[in-house]
C-alpha positions as CSV (number, residue, x, y, z in Angstrom):
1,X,58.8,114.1,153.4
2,X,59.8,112.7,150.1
3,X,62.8,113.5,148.0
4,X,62.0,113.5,144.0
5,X,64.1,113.2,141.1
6,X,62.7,115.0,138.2
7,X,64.5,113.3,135.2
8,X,64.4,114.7,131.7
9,X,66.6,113.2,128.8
10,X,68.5,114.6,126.1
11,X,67.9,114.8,122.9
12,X,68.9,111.0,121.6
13,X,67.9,109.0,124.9
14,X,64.6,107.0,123.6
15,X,66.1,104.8,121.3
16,X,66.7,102.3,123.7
17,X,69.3,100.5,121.4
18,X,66.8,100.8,118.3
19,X,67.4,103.1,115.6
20,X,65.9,106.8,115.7
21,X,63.1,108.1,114.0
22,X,63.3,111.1,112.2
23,X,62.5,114.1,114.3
24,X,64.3,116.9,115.5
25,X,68.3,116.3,115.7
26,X,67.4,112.6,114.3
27,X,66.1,111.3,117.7
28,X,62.9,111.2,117.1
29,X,62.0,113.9,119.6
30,X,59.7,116.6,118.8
31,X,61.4,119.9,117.4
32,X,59.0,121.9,120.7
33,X,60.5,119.2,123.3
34,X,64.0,121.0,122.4
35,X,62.6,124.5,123.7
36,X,63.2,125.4,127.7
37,X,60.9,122.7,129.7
38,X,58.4,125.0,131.2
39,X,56.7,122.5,132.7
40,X,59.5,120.7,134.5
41,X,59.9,124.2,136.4
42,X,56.4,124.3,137.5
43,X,56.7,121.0,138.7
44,X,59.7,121.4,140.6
45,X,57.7,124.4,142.3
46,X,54.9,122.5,143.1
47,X,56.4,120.1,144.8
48,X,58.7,122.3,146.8
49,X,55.6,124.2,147.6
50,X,53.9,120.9,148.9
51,X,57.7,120.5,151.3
52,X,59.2,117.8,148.9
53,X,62.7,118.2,148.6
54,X,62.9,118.3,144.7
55,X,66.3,118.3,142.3
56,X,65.9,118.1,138.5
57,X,68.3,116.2,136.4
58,X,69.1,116.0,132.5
59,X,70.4,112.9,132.0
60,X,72.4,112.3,128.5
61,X,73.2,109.0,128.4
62,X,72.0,105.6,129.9
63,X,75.1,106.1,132.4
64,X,73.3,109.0,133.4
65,X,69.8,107.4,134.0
66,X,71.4,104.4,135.8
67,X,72.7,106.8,138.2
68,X,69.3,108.2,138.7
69,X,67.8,105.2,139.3
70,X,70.5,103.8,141.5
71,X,68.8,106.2,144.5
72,X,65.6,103.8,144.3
73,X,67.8,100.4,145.6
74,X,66.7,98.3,148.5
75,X,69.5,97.5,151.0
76,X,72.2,94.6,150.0
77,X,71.1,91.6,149.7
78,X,72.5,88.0,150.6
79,X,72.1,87.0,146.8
80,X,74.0,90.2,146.0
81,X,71.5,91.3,143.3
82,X,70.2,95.0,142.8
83,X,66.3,95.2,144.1
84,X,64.0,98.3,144.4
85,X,63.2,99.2,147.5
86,X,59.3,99.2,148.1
87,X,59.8,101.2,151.5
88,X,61.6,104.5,149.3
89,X,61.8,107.9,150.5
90,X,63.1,108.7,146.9
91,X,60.3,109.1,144.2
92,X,61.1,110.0,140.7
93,X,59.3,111.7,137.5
94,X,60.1,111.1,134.0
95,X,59.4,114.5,132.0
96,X,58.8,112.8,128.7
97,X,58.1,114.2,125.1
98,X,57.4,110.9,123.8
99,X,56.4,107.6,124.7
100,X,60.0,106.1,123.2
101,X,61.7,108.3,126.0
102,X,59.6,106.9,128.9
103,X,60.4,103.9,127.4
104,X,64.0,104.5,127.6
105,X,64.0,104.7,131.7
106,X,61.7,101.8,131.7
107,X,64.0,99.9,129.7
108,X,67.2,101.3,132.3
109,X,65.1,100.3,135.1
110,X,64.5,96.7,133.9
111,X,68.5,95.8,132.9
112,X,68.6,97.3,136.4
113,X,66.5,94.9,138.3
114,X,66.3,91.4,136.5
115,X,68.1,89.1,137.8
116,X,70.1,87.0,135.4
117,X,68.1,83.1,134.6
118,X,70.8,81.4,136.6
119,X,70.4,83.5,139.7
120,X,66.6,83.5,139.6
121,X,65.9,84.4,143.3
122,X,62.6,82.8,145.3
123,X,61.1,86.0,145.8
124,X,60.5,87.0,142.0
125,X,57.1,86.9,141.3
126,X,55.9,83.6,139.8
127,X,55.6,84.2,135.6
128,X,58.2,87.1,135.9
129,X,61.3,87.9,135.1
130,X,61.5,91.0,136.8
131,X,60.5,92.1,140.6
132,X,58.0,94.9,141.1
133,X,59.6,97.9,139.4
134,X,59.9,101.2,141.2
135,X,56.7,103.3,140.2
136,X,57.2,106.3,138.4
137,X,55.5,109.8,137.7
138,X,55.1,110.5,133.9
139,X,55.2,114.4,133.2
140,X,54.6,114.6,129.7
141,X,55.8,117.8,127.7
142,X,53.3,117.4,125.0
143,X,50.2,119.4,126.7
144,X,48.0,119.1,123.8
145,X,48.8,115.0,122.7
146,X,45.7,113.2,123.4
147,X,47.3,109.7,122.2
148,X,50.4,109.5,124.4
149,X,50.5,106.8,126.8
150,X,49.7,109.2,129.6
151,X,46.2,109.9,128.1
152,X,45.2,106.6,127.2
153,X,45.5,105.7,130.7
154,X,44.0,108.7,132.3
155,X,47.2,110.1,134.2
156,X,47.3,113.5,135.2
157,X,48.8,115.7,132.6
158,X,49.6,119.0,134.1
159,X,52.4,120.0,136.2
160,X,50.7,120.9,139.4
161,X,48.3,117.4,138.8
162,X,51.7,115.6,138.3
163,X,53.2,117.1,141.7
164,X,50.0,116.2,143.8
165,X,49.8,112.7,142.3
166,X,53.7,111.2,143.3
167,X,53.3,113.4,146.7
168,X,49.6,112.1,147.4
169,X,48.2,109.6,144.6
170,X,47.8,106.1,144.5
171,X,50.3,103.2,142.4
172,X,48.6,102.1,139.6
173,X,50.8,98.8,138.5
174,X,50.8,98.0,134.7
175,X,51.8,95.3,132.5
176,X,55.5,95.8,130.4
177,X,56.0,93.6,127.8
178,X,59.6,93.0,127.3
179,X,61.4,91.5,123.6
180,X,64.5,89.2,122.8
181,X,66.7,92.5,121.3
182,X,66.8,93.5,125.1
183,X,64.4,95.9,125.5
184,X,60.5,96.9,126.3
185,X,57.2,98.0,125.1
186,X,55.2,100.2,127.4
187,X,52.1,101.1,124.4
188,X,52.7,99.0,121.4
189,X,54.7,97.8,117.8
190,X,53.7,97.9,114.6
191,X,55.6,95.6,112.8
192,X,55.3,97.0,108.7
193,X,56.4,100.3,107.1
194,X,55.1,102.6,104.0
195,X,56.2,103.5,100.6
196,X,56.9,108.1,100.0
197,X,52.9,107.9,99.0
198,X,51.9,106.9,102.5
199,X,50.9,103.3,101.1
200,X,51.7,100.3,102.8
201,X,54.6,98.2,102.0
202,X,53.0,94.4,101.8
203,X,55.5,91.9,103.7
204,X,55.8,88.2,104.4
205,X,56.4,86.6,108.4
206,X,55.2,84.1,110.1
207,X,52.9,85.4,113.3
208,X,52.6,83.6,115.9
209,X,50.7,84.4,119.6
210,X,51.1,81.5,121.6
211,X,49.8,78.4,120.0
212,X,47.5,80.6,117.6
213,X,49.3,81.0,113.8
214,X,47.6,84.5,112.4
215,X,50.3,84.4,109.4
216,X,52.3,81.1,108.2
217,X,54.8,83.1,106.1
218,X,53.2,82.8,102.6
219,X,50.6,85.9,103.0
220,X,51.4,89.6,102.3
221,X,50.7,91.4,105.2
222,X,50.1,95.2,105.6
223,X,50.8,95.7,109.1
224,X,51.3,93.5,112.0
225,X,50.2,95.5,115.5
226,X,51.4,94.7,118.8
227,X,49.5,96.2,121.6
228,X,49.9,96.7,125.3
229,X,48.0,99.6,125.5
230,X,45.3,101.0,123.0
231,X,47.9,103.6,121.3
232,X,48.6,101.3,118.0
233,X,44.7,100.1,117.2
234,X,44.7,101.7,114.1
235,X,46.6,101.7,111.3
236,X,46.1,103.7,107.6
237,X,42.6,104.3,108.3
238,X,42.3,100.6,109.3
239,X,41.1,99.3,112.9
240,X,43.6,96.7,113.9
241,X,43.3,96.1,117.6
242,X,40.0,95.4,118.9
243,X,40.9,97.2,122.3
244,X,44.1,98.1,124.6
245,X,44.5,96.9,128.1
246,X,47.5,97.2,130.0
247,X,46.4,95.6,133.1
248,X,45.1,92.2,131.8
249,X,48.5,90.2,131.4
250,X,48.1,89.6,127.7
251,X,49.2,91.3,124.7
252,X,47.0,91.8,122.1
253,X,47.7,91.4,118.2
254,X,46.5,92.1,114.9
255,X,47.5,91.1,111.3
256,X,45.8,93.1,108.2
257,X,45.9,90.7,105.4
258,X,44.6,91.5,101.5
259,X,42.9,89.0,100.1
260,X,40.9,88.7,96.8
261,X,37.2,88.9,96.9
262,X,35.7,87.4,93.6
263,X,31.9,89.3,92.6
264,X,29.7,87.1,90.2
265,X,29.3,89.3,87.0
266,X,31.6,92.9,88.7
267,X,35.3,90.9,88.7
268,X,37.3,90.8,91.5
269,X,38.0,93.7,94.5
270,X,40.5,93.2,97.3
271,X,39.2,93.2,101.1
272,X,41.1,93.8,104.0
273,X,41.2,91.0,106.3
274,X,41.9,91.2,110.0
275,X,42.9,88.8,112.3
276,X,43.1,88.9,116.0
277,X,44.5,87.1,118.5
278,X,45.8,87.5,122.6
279,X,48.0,85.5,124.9
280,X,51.2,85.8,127.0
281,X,53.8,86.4,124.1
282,X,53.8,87.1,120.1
283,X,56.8,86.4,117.5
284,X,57.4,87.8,114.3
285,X,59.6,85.6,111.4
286,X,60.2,87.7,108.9
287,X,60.4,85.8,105.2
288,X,62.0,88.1,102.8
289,X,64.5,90.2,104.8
290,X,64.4,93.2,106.4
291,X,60.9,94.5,107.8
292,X,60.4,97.8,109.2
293,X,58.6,99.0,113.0
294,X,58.0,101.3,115.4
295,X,57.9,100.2,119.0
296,X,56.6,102.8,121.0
297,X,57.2,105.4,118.5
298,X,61.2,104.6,118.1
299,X,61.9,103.5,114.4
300,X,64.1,100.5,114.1
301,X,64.2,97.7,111.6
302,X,64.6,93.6,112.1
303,X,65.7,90.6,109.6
304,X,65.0,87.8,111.9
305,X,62.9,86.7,114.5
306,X,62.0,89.0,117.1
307,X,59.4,88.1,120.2
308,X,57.5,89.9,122.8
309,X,56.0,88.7,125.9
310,X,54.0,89.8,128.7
311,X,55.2,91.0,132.5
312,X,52.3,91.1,134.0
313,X,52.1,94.3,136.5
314,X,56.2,94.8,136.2
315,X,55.9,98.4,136.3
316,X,53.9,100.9,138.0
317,X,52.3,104.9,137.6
318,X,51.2,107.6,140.1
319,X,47.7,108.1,139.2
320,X,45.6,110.5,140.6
């Protein structure tokens, strides 16, 4: 029988070396996430009910969740490098209020696991920089969010469904995309912030996906949206992304644009203008200084270049 780490994180860990969002305490982290974690208890029962051998952890700092994830090792290698074992008797399950804490054990797992460039071993999969991560159980804490990760992709959401599913269920892999500021995106970015009326704050970058240019630097754009999932599509009222897909090795990304439509006879109106593109890997130059984001829900803010690219399958789910 299994043993199972249930992780939670305190209040702070899903920043993942971005600056926090408001929320409760300043981390971003809803104010009911803070209450006792019911549903980490009924978990816990569940699986010791189903003969797991279950022990829940609070971890408070990334100390804490490298210690965690230390248990899922492979045995030494010649190389000397840390790898996952893919024959573990040790399963673990993120209880997550958000998406940015997930991300935050992602993130511990990949520093983990990738090998530096000058030690790149033969047995890393070809276009990766990263072996097959550990799969993980998401247990989110949010009952009622219908726009989480865990619901766009169709995981079981209660306790009980959670148990059965890193007991019983099969390993869904996913794509991660990671970014040059040293960490990753499991849902999406959206590169852009908004004024105290809720408008948007026009901004000037070159976007680049691949070898296709959406922006050259001299438009105002409203929002950039970064997308491995389906969670960022839309933004203000606006559809951005034509459509998330995490298993499909590409990311996909959306500029909104205003541009000036001239009427014969009425003046002039301004139309929003979307452009689309998808490939292995997206930058973002900013022009003018400092542009705001949120990547995976965690607010941070960048003044240079910053670029995203796809692991394709790096990390995996219990699904049911």
């Amino acid at each position: 029988m299994y043993d199972v780490v249930l992780l939670s994180l305190a209040e702070g860990q899903d920043s993942g070396g971005d600056a926090c969002g408001a929320g409760c305490g300043g981390c971003g982290t809803p104010a009911t996430a803070c209450a006792p974690r019911v549903p980490v208890l009924r978990c816990a029962d569940a699986l010791t009910a189903a003969g797991a051998r279950v022990e829940t952890i609070t971890a408070a700092s990334d100390q804490e969740i490298d210690e965690v994830l230390a248990r899922l090792d492979g045995p030494a290698r010649p190389d000397g490098l840390a790898w996952p074992d893919a024959d573990s008797k040790t399963r673990l399950v993120v209880a997550s209020a958000t998406d940015g804490q997930l991300r935050a054990v992602v993130r511990r797992l990949v520093r983990r696991y990738a090998p530096p460039p000058s030690r790149r071993p033969g047995d890393l999969p070809t276009g990766r920089t990263v072996p097959d991560l550990p799969p993980l159980a998401i247990l989110p804490l949010d009952a009622g969010n219908t726009t989480d990760l865990a619901a766009q992709l169709g995981l079981p959401r209660t306790p009980e469904q959670v148990a059965a599913a890193v007991l019983n269920g099969p390993v869904r892999r996913l794509d991660l995309l990671r970014n040059d500021g040293g960490s990753v995106t499991v849902d999406g970015a959206l590169v852009g912030g908004m004024d105290d009326d809720g408008r948007a704050v026009p901004w000037r970058g070159r976007v680049e996906v691949d070898d296709a240019v959406l922006s050259d630097g001299d438009d105002p754009i409203l929002a950039c949206a970064i997308g491995n999932s389906a969670g960022y599509a839309e933004f203000a009222g606006m559809r951005l992304l034509a459509e998330g897909d995490a298993v499909d090795g590409q990311v996909e990304v959306a500029v909104a644009v205003p541009t000036i439509v001239k009427q014969r006879f009425r003046g002039s109106k301004v139309r929003i203008e979307v452009r689309r593109a998808r490939g292995r890997a997206v930058s973002v130059l900013p022009r003018d200084g400092e542009i705001q984001f949120l990547d995976d829900g965690v607010g941070g803010a960048m003044n240079r270049k910053r670029s995203w690219w796809t692991e394709a399958g790096a990390w995996a789910v219990y699904a049911s």
